[in-house]
N, C-alpha and C positions, 0 to 999 in steps of 0.2 A: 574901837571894835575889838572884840575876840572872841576868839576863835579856839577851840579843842575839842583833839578827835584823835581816840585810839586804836588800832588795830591789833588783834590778837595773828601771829604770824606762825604754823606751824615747820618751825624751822629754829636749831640753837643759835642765841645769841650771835656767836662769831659770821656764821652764814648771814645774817641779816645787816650784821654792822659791815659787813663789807660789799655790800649793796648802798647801803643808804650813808655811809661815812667815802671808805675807800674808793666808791665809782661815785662817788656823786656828781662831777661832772658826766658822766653819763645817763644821766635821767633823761632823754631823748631818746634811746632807744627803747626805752618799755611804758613808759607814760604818755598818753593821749593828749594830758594837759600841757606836751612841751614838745612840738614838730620836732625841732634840733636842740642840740646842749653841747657843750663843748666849755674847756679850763677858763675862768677869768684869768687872763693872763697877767691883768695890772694889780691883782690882788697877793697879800703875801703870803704865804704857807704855814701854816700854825704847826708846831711839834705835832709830830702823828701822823699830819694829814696829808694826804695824794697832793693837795691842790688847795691853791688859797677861796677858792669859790667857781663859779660856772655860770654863763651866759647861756639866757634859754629865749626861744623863740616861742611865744605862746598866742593866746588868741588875746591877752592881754597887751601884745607889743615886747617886744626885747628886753626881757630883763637879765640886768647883774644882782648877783645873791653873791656875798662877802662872808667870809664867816668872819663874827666878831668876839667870837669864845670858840676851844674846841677840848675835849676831853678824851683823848684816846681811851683811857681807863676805867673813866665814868660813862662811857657808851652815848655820852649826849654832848650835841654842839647846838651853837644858834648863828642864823647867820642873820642879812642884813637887806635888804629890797632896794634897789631903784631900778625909774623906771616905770613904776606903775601909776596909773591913772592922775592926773595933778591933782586932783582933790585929794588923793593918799600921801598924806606928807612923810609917815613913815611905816613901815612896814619890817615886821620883824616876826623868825618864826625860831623854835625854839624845837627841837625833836630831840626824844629819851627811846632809848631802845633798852628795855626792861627784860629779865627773865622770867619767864614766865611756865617754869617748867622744865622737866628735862629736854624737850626737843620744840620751846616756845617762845616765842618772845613777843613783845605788846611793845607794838613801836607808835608813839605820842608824838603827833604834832602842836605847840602852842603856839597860832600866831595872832601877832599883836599890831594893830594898824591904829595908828592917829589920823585924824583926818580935819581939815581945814571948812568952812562955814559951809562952801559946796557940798562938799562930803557929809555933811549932814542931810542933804536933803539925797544926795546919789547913793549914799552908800547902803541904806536898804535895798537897793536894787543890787548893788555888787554885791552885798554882804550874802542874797540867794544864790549866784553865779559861785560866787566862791566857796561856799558849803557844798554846792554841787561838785566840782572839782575838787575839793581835799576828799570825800567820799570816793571818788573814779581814781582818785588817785591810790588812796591808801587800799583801794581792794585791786586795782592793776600791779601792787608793790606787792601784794600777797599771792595772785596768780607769777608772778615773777618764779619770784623766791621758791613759794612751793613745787610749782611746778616744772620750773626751765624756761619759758616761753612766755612770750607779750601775750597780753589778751584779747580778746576778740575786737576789740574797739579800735586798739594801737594796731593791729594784724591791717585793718579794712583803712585808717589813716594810712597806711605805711603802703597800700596798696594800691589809694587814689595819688598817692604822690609819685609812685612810679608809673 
């Protein structure tokens, strides 16, 4: 299965890489698709990067995301999936934070998932769910950035949890 999906972000380049590179273990607090997040701790640190990957709590179950490439310079890293559903034997997503302008940038998700004989018959059912969430996600990552503030969805989450 794959998956691609860009977002146009009106904000320069550096404002956005330091959302989606620098905090990334911090995707927990502005995205809906991920209650908590916090540092993989057992992962190693690539040149550049805050953190070698992040542990998120989702409706998917607890995953570790690893980065397995990172490019401070090239603006794009990919990291690594476990964790998810067993028919998903691998899962891999790939994001480009592009300029797109003097104060834009088009930040690209590509993920890539293999999946096992089951997964052929589930994974049209995951493959809706998870369009659905790369969508809430990359327009929660644009109310972020543009505006200062989570969106209305992660605001009402973060509200039933307390």
């Amino acid at each position: 299965m794959q998956f691609q999906k860009t977002q146009r972000i009106n904000a320069n380049i550096d404002e956005v890489w330091e959302v989606v590179a620098h905090q990334f273990a911090d995707v927990g607090k502005w995205s809906s698709a991920v209650q908590s997040s916090g540092p993989n701790l057992e992962a190693s640190i690539p040149d550049g990067a805050e953190v070698g990957g992040r542990v998120c709590a989702t409706d998917f179950g607890d995953l570790k995301e690893t980065f397995t490439h990172y490019d401070e310079a090239g603006k794009t890293f990919t990291f690594e999936v476990t964790g998810m559903p067993s028919f998903i034997t691998l899962a891999r997503n790939r994001v480009v934070a592009a300029p797109a302008g003097a104060n834009a940038t088009d930040v690209s998700l590509n993920i890539s998932m293999e999946t096992n004989a089951i997964g052929k018959v589930m994974g049209p059912m995951f493959a809706i769910k998870l369009k659905s969430t790369l969508n809430s996600f990359l327009d929660e990552l644009k109310v972020y950035i543009e505006d200062g503030e989570v969106s209305s969805r992660k605001q009402k989450q973060l509200a039933k949890a307390s």
